[in-house]
SEZATI-445787 format. One line per 2 residues: number of its first residue (from 1); their letters; for each residue x, y, z of C-alpha. Coordinates in pm, whole numbers, m for minus. Example, Ala and Ser with C-alpha at 12.3 -4.5 7.8 and 13.67 -1.06 7.14 Angstrom:
2
1 = AS = 1230/m450/780 ~ 1367/m106/714 $
END
This chain:
640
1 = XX = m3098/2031/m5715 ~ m3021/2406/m5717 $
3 = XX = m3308/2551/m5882 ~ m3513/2323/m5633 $
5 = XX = m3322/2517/m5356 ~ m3349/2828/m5503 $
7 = XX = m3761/2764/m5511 ~ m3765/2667/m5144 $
9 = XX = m3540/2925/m5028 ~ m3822/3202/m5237 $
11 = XX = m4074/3056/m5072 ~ m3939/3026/m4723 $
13 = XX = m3840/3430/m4716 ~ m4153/3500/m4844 $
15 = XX = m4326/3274/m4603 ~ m4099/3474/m4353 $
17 = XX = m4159/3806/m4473 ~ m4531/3748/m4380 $
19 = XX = m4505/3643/m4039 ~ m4303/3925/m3989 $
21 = XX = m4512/4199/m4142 ~ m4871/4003/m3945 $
23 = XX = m4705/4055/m3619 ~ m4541/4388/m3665 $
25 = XX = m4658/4642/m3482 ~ m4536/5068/m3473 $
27 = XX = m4353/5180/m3163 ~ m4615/5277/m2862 $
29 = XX = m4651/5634/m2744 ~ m4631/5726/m2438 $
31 = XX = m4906/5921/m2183 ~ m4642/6229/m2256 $
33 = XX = m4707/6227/m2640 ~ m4787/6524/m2779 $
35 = XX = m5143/6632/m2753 ~ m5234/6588/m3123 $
37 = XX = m5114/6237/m3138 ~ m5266/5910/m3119 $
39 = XX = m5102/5747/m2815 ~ m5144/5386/m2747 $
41 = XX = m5063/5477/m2339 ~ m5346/5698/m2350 $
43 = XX = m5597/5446/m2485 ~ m5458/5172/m2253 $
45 = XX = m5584/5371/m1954 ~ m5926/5375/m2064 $
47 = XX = m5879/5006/m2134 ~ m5691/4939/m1776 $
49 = XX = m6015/5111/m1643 ~ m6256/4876/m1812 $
51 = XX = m6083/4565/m1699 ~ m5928/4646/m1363 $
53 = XX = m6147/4848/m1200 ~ m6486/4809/m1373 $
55 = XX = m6408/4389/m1458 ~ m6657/4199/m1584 $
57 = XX = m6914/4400/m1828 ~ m7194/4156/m1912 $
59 = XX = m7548/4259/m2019 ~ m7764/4259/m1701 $
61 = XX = m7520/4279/m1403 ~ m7387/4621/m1212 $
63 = XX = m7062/4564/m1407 ~ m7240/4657/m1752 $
65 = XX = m7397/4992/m1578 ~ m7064/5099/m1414 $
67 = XX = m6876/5088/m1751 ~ m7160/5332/m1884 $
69 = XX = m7094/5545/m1605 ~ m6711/5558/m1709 $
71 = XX = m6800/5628/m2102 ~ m7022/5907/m1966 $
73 = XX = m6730/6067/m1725 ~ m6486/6035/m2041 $
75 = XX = m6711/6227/m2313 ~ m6844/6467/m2047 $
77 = XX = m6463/6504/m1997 ~ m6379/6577/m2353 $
79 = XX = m6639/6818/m2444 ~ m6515/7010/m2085 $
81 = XX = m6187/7007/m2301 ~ m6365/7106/m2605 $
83 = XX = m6549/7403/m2457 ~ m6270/7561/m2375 $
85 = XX = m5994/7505/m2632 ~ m6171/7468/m2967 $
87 = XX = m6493/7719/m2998 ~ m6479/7601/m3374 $
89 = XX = m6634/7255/m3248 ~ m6918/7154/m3092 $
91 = XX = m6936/6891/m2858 ~ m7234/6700/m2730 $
93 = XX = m7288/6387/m2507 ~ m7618/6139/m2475 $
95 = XX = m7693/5792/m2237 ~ m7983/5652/m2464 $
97 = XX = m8171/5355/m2319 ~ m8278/5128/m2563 $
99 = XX = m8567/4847/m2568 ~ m8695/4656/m2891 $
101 = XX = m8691/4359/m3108 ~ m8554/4213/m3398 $
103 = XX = m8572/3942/m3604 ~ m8210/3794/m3728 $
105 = XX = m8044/3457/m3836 ~ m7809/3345/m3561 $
107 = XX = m7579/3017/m3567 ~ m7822/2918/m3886 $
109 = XX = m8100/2952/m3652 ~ m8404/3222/m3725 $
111 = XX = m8528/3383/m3384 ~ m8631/3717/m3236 $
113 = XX = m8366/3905/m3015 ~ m8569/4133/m2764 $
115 = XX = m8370/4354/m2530 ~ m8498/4574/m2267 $
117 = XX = m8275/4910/m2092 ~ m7960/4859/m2240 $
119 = XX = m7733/5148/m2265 ~ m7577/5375/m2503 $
121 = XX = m7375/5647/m2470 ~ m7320/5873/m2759 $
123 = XX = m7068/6182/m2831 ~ m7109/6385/m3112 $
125 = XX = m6828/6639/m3204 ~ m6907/6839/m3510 $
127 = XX = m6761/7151/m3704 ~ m6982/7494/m3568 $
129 = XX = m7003/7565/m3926 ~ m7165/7301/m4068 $
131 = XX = m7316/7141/m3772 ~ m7608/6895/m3944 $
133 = XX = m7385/6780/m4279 ~ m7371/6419/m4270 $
135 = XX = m7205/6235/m4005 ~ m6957/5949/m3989 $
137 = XX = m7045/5708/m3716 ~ m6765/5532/m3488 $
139 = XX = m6877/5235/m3311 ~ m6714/5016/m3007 $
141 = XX = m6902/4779/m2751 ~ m6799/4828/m2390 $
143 = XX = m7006/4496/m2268 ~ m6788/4200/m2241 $
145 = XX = m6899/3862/m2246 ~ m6962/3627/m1922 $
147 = XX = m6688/3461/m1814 ~ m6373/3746/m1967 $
149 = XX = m6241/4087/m1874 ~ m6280/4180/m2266 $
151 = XX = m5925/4353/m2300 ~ m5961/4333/m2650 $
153 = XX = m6268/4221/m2728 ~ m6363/4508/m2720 $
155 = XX = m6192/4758/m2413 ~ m5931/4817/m2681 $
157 = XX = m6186/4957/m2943 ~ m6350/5193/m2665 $
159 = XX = m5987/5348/m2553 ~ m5898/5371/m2950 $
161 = XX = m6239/5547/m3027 ~ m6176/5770/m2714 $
163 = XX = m5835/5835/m2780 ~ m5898/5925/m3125 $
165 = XX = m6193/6135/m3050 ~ m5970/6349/m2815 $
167 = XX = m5744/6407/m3104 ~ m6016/6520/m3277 $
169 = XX = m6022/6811/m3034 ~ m5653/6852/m2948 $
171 = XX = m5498/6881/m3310 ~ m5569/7221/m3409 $
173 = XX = m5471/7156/m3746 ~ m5735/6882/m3845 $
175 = XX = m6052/7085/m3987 ~ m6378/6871/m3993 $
177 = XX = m6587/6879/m4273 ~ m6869/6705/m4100 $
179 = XX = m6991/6577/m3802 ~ m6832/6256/m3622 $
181 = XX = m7056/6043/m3370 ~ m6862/5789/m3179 $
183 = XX = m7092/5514/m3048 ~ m7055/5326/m2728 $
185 = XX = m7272/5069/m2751 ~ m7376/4885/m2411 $
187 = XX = m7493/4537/m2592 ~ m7284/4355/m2841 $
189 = XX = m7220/4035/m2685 ~ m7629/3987/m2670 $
191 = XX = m7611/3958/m3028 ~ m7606/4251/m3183 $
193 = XX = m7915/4394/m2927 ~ m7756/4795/m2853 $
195 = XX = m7672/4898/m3190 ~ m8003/4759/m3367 $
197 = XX = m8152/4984/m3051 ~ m7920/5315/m3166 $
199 = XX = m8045/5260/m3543 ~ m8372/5170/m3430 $
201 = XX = m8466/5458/m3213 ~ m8177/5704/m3155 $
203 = XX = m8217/6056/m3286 ~ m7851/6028/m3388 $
205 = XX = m7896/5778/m3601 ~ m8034/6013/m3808 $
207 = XX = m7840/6214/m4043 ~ m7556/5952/m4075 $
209 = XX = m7363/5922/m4399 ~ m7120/5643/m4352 $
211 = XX = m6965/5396/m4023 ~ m6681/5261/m3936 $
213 = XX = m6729/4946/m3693 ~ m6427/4848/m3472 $
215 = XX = m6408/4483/m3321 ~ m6162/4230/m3192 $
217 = XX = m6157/3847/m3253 ~ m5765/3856/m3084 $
219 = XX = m5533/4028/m2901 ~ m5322/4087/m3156 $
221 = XX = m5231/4095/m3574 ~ m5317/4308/m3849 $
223 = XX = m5602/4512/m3801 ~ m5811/4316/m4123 $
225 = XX = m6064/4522/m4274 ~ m6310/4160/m4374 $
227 = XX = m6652/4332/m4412 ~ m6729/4642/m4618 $
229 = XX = m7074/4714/m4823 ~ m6926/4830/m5163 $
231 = XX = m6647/4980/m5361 ~ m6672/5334/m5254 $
233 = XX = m6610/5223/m4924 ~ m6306/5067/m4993 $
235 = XX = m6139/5320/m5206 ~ m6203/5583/m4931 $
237 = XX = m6010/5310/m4700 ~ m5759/5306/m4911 $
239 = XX = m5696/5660/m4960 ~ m5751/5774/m4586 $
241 = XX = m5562/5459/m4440 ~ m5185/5476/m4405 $
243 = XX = m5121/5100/m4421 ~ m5463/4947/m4572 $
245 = XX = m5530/4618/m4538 ~ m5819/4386/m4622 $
247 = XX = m5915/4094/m4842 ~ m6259/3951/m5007 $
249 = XX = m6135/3624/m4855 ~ m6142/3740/m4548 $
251 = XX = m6544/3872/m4628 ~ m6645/3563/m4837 $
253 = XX = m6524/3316/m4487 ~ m6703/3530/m4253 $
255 = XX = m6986/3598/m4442 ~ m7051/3241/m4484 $
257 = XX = m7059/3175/m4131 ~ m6863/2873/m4098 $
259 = XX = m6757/3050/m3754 ~ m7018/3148/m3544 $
261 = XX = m6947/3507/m3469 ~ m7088/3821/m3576 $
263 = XX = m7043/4200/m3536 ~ m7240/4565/m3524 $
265 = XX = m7141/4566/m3889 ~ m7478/4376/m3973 $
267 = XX = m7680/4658/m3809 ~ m7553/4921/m3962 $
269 = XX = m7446/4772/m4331 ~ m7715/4877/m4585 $
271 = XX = m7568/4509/m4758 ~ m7755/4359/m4469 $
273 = XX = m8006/4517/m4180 ~ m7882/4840/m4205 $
275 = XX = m7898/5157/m4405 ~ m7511/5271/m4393 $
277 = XX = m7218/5218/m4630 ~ m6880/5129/m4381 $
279 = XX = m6632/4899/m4320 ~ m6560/4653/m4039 $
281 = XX = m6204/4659/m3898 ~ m6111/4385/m3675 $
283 = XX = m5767/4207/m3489 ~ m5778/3901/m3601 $
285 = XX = m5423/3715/m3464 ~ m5436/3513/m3061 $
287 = XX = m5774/3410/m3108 ~ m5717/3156/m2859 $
289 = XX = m5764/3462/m2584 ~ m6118/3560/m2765 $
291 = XX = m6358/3528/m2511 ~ m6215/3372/m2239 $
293 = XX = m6045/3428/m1917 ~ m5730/3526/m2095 $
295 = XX = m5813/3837/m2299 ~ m5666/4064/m2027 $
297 = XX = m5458/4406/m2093 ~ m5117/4167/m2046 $
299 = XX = m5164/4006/m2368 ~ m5241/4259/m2585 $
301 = XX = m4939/4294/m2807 ~ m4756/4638/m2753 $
303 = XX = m4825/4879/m3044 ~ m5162/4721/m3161 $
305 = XX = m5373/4999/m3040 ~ m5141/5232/m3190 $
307 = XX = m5148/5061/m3536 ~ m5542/5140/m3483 $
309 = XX = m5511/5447/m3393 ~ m5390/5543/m3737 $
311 = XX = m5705/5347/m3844 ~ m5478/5104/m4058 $
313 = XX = m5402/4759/m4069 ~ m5049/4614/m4138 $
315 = XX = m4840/4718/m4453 ~ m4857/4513/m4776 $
317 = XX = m4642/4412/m5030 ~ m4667/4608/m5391 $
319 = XX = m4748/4426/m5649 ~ m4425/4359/m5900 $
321 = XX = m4431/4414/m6232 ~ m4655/4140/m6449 $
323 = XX = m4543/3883/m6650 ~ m4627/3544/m6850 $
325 = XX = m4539/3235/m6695 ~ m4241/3085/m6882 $
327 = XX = m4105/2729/m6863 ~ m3794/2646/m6788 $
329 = XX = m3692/2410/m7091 ~ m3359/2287/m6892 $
331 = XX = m3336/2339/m6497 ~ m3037/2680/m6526 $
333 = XX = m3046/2922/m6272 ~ m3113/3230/m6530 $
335 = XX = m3442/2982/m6608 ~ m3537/2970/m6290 $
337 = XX = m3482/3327/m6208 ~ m3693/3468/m6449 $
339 = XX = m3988/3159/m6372 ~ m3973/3335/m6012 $
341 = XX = m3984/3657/m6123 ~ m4293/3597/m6313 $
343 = XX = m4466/3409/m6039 ~ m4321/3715/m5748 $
345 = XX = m4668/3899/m5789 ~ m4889/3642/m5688 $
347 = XX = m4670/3525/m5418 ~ m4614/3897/m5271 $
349 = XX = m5003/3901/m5329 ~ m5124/3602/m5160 $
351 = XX = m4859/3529/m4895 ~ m4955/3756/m4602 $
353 = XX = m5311/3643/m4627 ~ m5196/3276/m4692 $
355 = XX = m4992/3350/m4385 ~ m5291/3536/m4131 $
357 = XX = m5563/3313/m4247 ~ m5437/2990/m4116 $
359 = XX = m5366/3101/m3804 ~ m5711/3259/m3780 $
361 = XX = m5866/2946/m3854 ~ m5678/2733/m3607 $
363 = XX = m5690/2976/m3289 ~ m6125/3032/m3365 $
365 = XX = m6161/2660/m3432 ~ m6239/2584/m3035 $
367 = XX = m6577/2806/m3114 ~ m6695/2667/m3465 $
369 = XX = m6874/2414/m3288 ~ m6809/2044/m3121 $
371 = XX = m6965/1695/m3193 ~ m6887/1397/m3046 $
373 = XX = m6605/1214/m3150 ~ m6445/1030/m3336 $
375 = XX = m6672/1222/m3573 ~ m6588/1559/m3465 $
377 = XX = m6248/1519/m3408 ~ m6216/1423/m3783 $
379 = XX = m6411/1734/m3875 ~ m6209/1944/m3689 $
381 = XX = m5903/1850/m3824 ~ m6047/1834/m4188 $
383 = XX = m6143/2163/m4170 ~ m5798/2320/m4029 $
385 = XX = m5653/2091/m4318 ~ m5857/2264/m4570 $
387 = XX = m5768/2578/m4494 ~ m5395/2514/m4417 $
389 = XX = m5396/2332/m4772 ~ m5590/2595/m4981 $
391 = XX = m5376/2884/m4826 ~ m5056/2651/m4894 $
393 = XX = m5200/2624/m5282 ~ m5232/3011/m5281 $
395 = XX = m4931/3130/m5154 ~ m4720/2879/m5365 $
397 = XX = m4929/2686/m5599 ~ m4766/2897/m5905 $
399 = XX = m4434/2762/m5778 ~ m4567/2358/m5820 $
401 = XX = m4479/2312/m6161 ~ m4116/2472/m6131 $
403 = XX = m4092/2254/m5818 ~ m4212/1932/m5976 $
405 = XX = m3977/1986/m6291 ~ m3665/2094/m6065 $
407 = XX = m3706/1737/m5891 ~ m3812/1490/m6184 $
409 = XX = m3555/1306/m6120 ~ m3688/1220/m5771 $
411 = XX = m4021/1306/m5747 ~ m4145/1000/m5600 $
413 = XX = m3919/954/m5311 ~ m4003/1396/m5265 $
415 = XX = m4362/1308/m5238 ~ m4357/1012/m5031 $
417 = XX = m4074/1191/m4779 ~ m4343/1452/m4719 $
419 = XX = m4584/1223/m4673 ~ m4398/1050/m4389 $
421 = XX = m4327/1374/m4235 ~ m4642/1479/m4197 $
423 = XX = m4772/1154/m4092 ~ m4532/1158/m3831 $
425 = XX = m4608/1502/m3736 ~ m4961/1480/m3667 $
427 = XX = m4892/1125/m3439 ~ m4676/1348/m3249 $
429 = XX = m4901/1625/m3237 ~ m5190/1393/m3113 $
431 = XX = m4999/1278/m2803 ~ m4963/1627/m2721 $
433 = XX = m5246/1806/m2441 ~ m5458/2039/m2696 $
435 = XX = m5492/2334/m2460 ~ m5292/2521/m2179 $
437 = XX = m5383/2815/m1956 ~ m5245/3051/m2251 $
439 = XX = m5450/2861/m2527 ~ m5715/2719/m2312 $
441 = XX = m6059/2526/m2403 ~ m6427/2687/m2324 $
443 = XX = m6636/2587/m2116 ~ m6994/2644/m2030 $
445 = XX = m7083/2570/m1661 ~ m7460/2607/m1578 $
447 = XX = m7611/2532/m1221 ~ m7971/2469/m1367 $
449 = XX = m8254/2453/m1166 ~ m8594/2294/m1284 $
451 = XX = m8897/2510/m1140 ~ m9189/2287/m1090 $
453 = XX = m9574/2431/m1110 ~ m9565/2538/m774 $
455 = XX = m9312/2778/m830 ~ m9010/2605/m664 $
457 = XX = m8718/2432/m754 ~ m8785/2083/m810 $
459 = XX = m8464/1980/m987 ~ m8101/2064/m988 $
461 = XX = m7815/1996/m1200 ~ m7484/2102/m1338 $
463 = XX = m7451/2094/m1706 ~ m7101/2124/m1890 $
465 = XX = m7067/2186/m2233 ~ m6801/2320/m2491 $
467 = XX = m6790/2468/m2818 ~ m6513/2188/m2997 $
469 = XX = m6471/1803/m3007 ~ m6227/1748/m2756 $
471 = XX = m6441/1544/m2546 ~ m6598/1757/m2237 $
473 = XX = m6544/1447/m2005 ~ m6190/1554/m1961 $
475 = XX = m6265/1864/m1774 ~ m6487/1720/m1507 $
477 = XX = m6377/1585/m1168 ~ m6263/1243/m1107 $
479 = XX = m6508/952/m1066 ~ m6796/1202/m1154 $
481 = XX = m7149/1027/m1198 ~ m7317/1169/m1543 $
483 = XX = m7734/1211/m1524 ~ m7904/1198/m1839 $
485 = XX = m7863/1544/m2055 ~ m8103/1693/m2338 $
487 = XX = m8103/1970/m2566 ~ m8361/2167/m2279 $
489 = XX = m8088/2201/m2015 ~ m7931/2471/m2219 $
491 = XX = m8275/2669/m2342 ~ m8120/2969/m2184 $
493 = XX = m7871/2966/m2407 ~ m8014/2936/m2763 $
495 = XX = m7900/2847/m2990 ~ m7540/2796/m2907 $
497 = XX = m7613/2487/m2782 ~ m7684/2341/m3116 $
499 = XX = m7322/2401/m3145 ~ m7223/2232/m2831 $
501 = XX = m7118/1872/m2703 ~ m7224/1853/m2321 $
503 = XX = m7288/1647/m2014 ~ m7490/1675/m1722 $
505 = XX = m7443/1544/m1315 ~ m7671/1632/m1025 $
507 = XX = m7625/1901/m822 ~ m7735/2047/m504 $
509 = XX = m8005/2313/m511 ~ m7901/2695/m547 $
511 = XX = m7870/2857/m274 ~ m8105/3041/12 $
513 = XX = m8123/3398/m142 ~ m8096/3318/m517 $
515 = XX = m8373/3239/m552 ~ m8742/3286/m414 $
517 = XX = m9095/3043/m457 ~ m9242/3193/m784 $
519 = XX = m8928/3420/m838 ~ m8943/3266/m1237 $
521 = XX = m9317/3332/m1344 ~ m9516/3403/m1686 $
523 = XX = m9894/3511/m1544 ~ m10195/3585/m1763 $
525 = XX = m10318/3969/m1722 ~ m10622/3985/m1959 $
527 = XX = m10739/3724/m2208 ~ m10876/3977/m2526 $
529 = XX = m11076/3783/m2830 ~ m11016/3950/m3139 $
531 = XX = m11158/3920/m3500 ~ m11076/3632/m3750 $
533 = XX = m11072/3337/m3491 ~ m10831/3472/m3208 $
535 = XX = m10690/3565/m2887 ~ m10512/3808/m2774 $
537 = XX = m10303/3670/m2459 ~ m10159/4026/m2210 $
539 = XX = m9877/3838/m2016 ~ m9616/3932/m1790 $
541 = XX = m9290/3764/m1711 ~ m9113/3801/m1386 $
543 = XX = m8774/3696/m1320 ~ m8561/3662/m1010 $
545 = XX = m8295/3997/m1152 ~ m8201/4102/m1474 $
547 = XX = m8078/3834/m1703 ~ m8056/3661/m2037 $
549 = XX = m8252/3404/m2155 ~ m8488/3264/m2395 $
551 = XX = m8859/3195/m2411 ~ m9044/2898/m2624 $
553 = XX = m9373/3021/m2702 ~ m9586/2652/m2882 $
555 = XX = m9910/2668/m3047 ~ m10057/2868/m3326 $
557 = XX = m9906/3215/m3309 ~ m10006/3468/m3486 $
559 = XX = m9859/3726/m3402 ~ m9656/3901/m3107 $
561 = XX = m9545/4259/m2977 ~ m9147/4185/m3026 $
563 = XX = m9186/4269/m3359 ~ m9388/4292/m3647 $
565 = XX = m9368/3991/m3829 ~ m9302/3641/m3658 $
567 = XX = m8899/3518/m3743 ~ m9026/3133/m3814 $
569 = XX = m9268/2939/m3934 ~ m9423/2616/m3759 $
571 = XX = m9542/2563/m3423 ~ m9287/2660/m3202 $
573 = XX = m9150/3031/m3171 ~ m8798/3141/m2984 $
575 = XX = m8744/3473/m2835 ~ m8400/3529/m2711 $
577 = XX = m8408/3813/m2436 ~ m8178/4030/m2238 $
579 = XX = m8183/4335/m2039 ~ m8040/4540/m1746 $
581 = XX = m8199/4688/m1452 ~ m8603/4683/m1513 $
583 = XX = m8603/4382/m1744 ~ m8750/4179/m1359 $
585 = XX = m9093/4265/m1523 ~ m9170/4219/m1881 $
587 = XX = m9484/4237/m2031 ~ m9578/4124/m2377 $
589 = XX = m9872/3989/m2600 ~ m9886/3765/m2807 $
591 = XX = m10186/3649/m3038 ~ m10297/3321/m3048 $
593 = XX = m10533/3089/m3333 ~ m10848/2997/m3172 $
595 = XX = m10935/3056/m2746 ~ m10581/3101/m2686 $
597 = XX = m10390/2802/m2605 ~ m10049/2854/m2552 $
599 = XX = m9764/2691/m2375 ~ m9463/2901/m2302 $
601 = XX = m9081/2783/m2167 ~ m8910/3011/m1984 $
603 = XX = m8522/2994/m1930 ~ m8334/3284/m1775 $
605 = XX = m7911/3268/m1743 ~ m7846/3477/m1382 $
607 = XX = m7483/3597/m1307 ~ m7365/3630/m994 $
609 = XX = m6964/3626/m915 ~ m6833/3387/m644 $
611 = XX = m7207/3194/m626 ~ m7173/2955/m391 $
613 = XX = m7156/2621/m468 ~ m7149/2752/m871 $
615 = XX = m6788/2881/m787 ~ m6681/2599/m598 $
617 = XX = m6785/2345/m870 ~ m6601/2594/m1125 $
619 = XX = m6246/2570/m916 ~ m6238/2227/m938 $
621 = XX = m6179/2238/m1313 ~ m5852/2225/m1529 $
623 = XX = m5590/2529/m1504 ~ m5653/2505/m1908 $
625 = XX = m6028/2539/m1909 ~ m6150/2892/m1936 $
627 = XX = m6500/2860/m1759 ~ m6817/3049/m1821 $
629 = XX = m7048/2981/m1529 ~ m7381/3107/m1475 $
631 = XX = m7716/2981/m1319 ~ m8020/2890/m1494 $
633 = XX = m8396/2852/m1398 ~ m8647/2682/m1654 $
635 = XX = m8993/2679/m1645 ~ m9302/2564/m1815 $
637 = XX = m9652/2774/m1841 ~ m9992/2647/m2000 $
639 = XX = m10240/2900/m2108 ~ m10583/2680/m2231 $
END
């Protein structure tokens, strides 16, 4: 029975040696740290800024344009600062608007993403002697999306970038050999829309040599780097970072998109859209705060940003000395001992990412999509299963057969007693509420509003849906009447809903001042015939104010202006869309087989804070629901 201790107790510090080292974090400096430090106080300002004061930062509202304004007032700050301590540096500042198109894969869906006046603002600081060498690129997003503040996701990479840009400047002692270009990129949360713009058509996307892409998916944890393009890359990481930390686990999960989430890294990765070698360095631990209500400044653990700062992630354990697996013939401790001492590298190895990934798993779940149950229950909990099981088998599978020999004797009743606990376990953890306001469930709230052919609203309702298979009943007010639902109630927000479970109820219409007869409209400007059997169709599409949305363009297209080459096959087309101020009127063409028949959907997603009745409805929910509300208008256009 002692060697079976001594196994369990290896495992349980090792286990605990893990935990400790994901959540450990360096002391904080202060606002009063010396000027050629990193200090975490100094980069929580910026992020303070972004969440108190400018709030809410989504693509197409005045939220979105005010945090460019801040980025703008910060780098004009630091080249001031430049200019007049460091004539060895050169300091330069850009707002780039963007518009284009791209085709891209999105939640295993193939569509266009068109953007229109999103903002980027760019500083440059580079060495006076060597002023055009190439440049390493910094990127952080300072949109959030609807419905959160974006603390971490991503305020905290802005006020690191910043932060670490000013130390560029104040240490006197660091010597450039090249030119750095920190990117603050106005459109993440759109899919990817401002940094394909920056690569697309910046003139500072030319002459780069390398990126480094910072993003959040919690508020807290090792700073994983789980994307990179090759192994130059990484060795460079390695070298330059003080406590590297990274794992082609980490890479392989996200890069087969079992989560839906992406990053900037697919922009700029010459791996995948791109053209640059980089990494992708991301917070991975309190996923249950990623975008929702509760990624605010309070939760962000204390010395995260300054772990960042260093651009590092958490330490890891060295590797012990190899050696051949031995069996233990008779179950003495000296046996044992050296069995453990033999299987110490892979544990130290595979422990703190046996440890991370788990939790990673279980806090992004709520996002990886929701069917109804009993079926999507069982899929949930299969998958966290899996990957609590296969992290289990790598952190301790070289200790099974020492385990299984140490309690031959009884085996059996081992097995079937752990059996029975788990059993008993998961009963107890099914009576138990799945989400709280600290760990609370997603929701999608739409007030959407059918616009009939005489440009006014002709149907209103309020659709719920959610991202995981807790059943989206339980959010909704007592006694409330459900309407039929389809896949078309949530057009606007393609293709997410794919991943969705959702309901609908009536509604009352939006109201006076929202919207205006013929506010949503697609209109025909010329009709051109061209060569080889078709039609060239000049529209224009009007919206009530800036927005996203999505537009279903059916019959045989050709071709289009988004972008050169058409992202699917078949009759029906999607075009995702987003923009700020200017986006009201968008013209495009788009050619067509024959005289030009066409039939287009429109759907546009409007924010407005405090809508009435939208906010009403949305306080009437759970204390545990995190609620993204918005309101929709969808229309239909034929073009014979």
């Amino acid at each position: 029975m002692l060697p079976l201790l001594l196994i369990v107790c290896v495992f349980a510090a090792t286990v605990a040696l893990s935990v400790h080292a994901a959540h450990w974090t360096p002391e904080p400096l202060g606002v009063d740290a010396p000027a050629e430090h990193f200090s975490e106080a100094r980069a929580m300002r910026t992020v303070r800024r972004l969440t108190d004061e400018v709030g809410l930062r989504r693509v197409s509202t005045p939220g979105v344009e005010a945090a460019a304004r801040l980025m703008v007032a910060e780098a004009g700050a630091l080249a001031a600062l430049t200019a007049a301590t460091r004539p060895d540096l050169l300091v330069q500042v850009d707002r780039e608007q963007v518009s284009g198109a791209v085709n891209l894969v999105f939640a295993g869906v193939p569509l266009t993403n068109a953007y229109r006046n999103l903002t980027n603002v760019v500083l440059r600081v580079a060495p006076v002697s060597a002023p055009d060498g190439p440049a390493v690129l910094v990127n952080a997003h300072f949109d959030s999306m609807f419905g959160t503040r974006g603390a971490s996701d991503c305020a905290g990479c802005v006020g690191v970038a910043l932060e670490a840009a000013r130390v560029l400047v104040a240490n006197p002692n660091i010597t450039l050999p090249g030119p750095a270009v920190f990117l603050f990129n106005g459109g993440e949360e759109t899919v990817l829309q401002a940094s394909h713009g920056f690569m697309a058509h910046s003139r500072w996307a030319r002459g780069l040599g390398a990126f480094i892409n910072l993003e959040s998916t919690g508020a807290s944890g090792p700073d994983v780097l789980f994307q990179h393009t090759g192994a130059w890359t990484l060795r460079r990481y390695a070298r330059a970072a003080q406590h590297p930390h990274g794992s082609c686990l980490a890479q392989d999960l996200f890069e087969s998109r079992v989560i839906s989430m992406d990053t900037d890294f697919r922009m700029f990765s010459a791996a995948q859209m791109g053209s640059l070698p980089g990494i992708d360095l991301a917070t991975v631990l309190d996923g249950a705060a990623y975008h929702t209500d509760a990624d605010v400044p309070e939760r962000m653990a204390p010395g995260s940003l300054q772990l960042r700062g260093f651009i590092t992630a958490l330490w890891a354990l060295g590797a012990l000395a190899s050696a051949a697996a031995m069996a233990a013939p008779a179950p003495d401790l000296a046996a044992v001992a050296t069995a453990l001492a033999a299987c110490a590298p892979a544990l130290a190895a595979a422990a703190p990412l046996a440890t991370v990934l788990p939790a990673f798993v279980l806090e992004h779940i709520s996002i990886m999509g929701g069917k109804r149950p009993p079926l999507g229950l069982v899929l949930g909990d299969a998958a966290a299963g899996a990957a609590v099981g296969a992290c289990l088998t790598l952190a301790a599978g070289t200790l099974v057969p020492l385990a299984a020999h140490a309690a031959r004797p009884r085996g059996r009743a081992l097995v079937l007693g752990l059996l029975a606990a788990s059993a008993a376990c998961a009963a107890l953890a099914s009576q138990r509420h799945a989400y709280s306001p600290a760990f609370p469930k997603r929701v999608f709230l739409q007030h959407r509003n059918e616009v009939g052919p005489d440009g006014r609203v002709s149907d209103s309702r309020w659709c719920i849906g959610g991202l995981d298979a807790v059943p989206i009943e339980r959010v909704l007010p007592p006694n409330a009447v459900l309407v039929p639902t389809s896949a078309r109630d949530w057009q606007a927000l393609h293709p997410v809903a794919r991943l969705m479970q959702y309901v609908s109820l009536a509604a009352p219409p939006p109201e006076p001042g929202m919207f205006a007869r013929g506010a949503l409209a697609i209109t025909l400007a010329q009709r051109e015939y061209r060569a080889a059997n078709a039609t060239r169709l000049h529209l224009v599409m009007r919206l009530p104010r800036p927005g996203w949305g999505s537009l279903n363009i059916t019959g045989d297209v050709r071709g289009w202006s988004f972008t050169d080459k058409l992202s699917q096959e078949g009759p029906s087309h999607m075009v995702r869309f987003a923009g700020n101020n200017g986006s009201e009127h968008w013209p495009f063409w788009v050619d067509m087989g024959g005289l030009g028949a066409a039939r287009v959907e429109a759907a546009v997603m409007l924010f407005q804070d405090n809508a009435h009745p939208l906010a009403a409805f949305a306080a009437t929910m759970p204390s545990w629901a995190s609620v993204d509300a918005f309101t929709s208008f969808h229309a239909c256009f034929d073009f014979a």
